[in-house]
Backbone as CSV, one residue per row, in Angstrom:
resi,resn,N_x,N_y,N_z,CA_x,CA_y,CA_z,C_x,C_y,C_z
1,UNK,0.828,-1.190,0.000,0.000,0.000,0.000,0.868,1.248,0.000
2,UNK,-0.039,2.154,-0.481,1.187,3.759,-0.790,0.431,4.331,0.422
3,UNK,1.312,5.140,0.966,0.948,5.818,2.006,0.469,7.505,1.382
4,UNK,-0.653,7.818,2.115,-1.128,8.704,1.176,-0.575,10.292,1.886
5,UNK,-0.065,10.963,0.783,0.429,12.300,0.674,-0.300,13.433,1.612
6,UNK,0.627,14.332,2.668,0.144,15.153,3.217,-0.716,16.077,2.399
7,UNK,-1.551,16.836,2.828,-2.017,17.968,2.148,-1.299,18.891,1.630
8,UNK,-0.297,19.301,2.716,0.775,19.946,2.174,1.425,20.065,0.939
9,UNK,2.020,18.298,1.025,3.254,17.972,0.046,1.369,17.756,-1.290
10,UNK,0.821,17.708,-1.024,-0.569,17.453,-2.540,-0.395,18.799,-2.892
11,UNK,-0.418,19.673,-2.144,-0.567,21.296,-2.784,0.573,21.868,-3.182
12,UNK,1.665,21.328,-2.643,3.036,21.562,-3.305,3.117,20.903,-4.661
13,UNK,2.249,19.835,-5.495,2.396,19.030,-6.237,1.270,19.819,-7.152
14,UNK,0.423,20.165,-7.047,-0.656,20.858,-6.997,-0.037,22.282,-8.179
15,UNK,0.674,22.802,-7.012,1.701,24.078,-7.696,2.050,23.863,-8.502
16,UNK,3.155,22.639,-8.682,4.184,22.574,-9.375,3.793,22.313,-10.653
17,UNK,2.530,21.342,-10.723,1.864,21.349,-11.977,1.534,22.915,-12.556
18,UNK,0.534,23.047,-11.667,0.418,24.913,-12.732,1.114,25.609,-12.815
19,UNK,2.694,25.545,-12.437,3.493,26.367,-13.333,4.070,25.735,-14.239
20,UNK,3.830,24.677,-14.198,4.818,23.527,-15.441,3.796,24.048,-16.431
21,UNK,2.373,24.147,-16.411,1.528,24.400,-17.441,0.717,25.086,-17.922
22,UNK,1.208,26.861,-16.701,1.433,28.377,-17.310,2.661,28.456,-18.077
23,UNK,3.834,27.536,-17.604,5.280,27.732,-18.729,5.627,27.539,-20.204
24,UNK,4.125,26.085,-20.042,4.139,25.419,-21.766,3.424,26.987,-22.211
25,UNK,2.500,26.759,-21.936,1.206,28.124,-22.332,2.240,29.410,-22.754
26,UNK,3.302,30.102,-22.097,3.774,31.102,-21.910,4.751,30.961,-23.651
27,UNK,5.903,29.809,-23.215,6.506,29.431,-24.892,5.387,29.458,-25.814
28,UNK,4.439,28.480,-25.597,3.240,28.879,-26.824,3.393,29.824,-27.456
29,UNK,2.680,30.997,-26.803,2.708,32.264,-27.169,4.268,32.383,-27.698
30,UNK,4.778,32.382,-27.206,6.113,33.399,-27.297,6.761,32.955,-28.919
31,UNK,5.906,30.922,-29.396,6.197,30.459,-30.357,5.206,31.213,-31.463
32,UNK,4.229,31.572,-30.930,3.561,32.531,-31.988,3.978,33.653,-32.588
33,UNK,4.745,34.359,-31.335,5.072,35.621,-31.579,6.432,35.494,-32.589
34,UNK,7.010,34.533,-32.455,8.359,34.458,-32.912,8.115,34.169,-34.391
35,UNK,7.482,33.185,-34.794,7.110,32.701,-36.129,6.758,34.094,-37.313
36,UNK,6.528,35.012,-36.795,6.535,36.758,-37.562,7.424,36.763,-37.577
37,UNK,8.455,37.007,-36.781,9.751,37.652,-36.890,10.919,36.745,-37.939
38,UNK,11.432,38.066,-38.753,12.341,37.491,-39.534,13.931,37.715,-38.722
39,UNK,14.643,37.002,-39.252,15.870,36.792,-38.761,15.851,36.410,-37.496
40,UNK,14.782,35.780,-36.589,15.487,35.562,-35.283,15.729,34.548,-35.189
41,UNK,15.660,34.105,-33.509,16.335,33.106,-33.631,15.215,31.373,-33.745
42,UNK,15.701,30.277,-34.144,14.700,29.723,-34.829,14.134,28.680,-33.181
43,UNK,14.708,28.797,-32.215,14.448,27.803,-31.156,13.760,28.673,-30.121
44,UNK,14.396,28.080,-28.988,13.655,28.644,-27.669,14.242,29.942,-27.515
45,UNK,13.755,31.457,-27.246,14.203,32.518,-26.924,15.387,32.385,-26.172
46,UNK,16.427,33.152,-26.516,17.844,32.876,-25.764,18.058,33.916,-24.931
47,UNK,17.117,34.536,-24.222,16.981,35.333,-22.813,15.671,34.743,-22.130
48,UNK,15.450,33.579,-22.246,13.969,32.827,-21.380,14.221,33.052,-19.836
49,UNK,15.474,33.142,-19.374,16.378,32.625,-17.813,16.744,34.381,-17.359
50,UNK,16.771,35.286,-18.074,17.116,36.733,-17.943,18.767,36.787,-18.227
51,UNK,19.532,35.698,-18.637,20.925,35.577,-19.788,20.134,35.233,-21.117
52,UNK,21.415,35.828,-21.712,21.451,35.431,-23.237,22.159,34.309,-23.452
53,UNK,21.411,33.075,-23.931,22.019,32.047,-24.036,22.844,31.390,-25.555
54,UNK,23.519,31.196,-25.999,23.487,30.396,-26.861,24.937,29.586,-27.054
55,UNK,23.669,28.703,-27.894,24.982,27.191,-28.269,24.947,26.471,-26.792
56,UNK,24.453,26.749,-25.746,24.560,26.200,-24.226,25.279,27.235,-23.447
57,UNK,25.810,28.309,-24.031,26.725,28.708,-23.186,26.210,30.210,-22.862
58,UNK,25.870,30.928,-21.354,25.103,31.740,-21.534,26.172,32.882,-21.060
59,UNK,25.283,33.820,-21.381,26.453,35.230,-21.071,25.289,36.338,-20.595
60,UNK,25.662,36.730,-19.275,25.592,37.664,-18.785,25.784,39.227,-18.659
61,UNK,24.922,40.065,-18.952,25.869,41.348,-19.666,25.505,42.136,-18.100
């Protein structure tokens, strides 16, 4: 038998889902917005984290 989850740790789980799936929602958009724009960049925005990322390697200004 599983021992069943505090209320607590359920609402901590609870959370963690709705920001996992305001975050998809948020790229969504941001994949909409991007698909207009010419020349950018073709993946995930490379300031998503508040660095500019790219190739993996991020830089801080």
């Amino acid at each position: 038998m599983k021992k069943p989850l505090s209320p607590e740790a359920q609402r901590a789980l609870d959370e963690a889902k709705a920001r996992r799936e305001a975050q998809i929602e948020h790229e969504k958009a941001l994949e909409a917005e991007r698909e207009k724009e010419k020349g950018g960049p073709r993946h995930r925005e490379p300031t998503r984290f508040g660095d500019w990322e790219r190739k993996g390697i991020t830089y801080d200004f």
